[in-house]
C-alpha positions in Angstrom: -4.5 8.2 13.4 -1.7 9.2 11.0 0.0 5.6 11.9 -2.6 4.1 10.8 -3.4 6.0 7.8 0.6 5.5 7.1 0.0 1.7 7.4 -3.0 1.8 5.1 -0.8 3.9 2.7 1.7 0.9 2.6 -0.8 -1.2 2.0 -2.1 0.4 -1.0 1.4 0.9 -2.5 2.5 -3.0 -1.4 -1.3 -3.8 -3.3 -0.2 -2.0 -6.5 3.2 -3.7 -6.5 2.3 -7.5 -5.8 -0.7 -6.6 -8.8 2.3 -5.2 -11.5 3.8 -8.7 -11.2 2.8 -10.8 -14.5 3.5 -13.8 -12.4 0.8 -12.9 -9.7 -1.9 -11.2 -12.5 -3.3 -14.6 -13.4 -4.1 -15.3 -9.7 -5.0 -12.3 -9.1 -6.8 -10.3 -11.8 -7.2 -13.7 -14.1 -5.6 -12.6 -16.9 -2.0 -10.7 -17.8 -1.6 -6.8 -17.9 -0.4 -5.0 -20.7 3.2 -3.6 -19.6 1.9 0.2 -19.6 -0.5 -0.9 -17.1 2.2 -2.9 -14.9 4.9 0.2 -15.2 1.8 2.5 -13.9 1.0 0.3 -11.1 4.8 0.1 -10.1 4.7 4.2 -10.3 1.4 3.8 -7.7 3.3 1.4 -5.7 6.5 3.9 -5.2 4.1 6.4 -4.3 1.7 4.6 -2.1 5.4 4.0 -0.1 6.4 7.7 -0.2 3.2 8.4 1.1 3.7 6.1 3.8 6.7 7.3 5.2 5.8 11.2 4.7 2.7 10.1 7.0 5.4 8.6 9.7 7.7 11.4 9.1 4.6 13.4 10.0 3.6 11.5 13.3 6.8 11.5 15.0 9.7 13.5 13.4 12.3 12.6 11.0 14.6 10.5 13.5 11.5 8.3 14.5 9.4 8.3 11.7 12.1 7.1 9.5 12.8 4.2 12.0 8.8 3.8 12.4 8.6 3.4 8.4 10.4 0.1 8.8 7.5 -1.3 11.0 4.6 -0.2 9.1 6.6 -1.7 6.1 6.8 -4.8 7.4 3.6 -5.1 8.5 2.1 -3.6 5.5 3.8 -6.5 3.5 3.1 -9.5 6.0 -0.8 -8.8 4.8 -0.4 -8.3 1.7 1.9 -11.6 1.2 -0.9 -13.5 3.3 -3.7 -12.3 1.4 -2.1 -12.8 -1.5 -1.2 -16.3 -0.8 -4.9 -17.3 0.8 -7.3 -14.7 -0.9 -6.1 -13.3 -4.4 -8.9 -12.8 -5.9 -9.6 -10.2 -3.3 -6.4 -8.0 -3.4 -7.5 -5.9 -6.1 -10.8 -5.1 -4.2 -9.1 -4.8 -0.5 -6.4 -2.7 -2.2 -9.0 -0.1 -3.4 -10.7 0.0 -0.1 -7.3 0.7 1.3 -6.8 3.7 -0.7 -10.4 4.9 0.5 -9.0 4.4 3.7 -5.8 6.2 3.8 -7.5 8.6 2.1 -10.1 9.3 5.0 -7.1 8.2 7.8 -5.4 11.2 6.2 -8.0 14.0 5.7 -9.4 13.2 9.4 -6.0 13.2 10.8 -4.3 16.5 9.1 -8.1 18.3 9.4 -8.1 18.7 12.9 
């Protein structure tokens, strides 16, 4: 459960940092972001990552968890470069319900 909540994590922060590109807001969002709002969604994007690695760091100890991170990252961005690609319009949308998701991977995880 924490894998996948770590997964979810990196989704989010991949999410926030394909959406803090100007050259992927007009696809995306339809129009530009003001830079305050793209150096805010970078900031989410770092953390979203942290997050994801704490959560692997978490599920199987520093020496594996730290290798593990390298999968989840790499999954984490495959999906988020497809649905970019084939479903833009979405990404804003799926990235919030990933959020929600962590969020409840996390709290169901850690809570017993």
């Amino acid at each position: 459960m924490i894998l996948l909540s770590a997964c979810l994590w990196a989704c989010t922060g991949f999410t926030a940092l394909y959406l803090a590109m100007s050259r992927h807001q007009p696809d995306a969002l339809g129009r530009r972001l003001p830079e305050r709002s793209n150096t805010r969604l970078r900031g989410l994007g770092g953390a979203g990552l942290a997050i994801a690695w704490l959560a692997c760091v978490e599920a199987q100890g520093w020496a594996r968890g730290s290798v593990a991170i390298f999968g989840v990252l790499a999954l984490a961005a495959t999906l988020v470069m497809l649905l970019g690609t084939w479903h833009a319009r979405q990404l804003a949308s799926i990235g919030v319900l990933t959020l929600i998701g962590a969020a409840a991977c996390a709290t169901a995880a850690w809570s017993g």
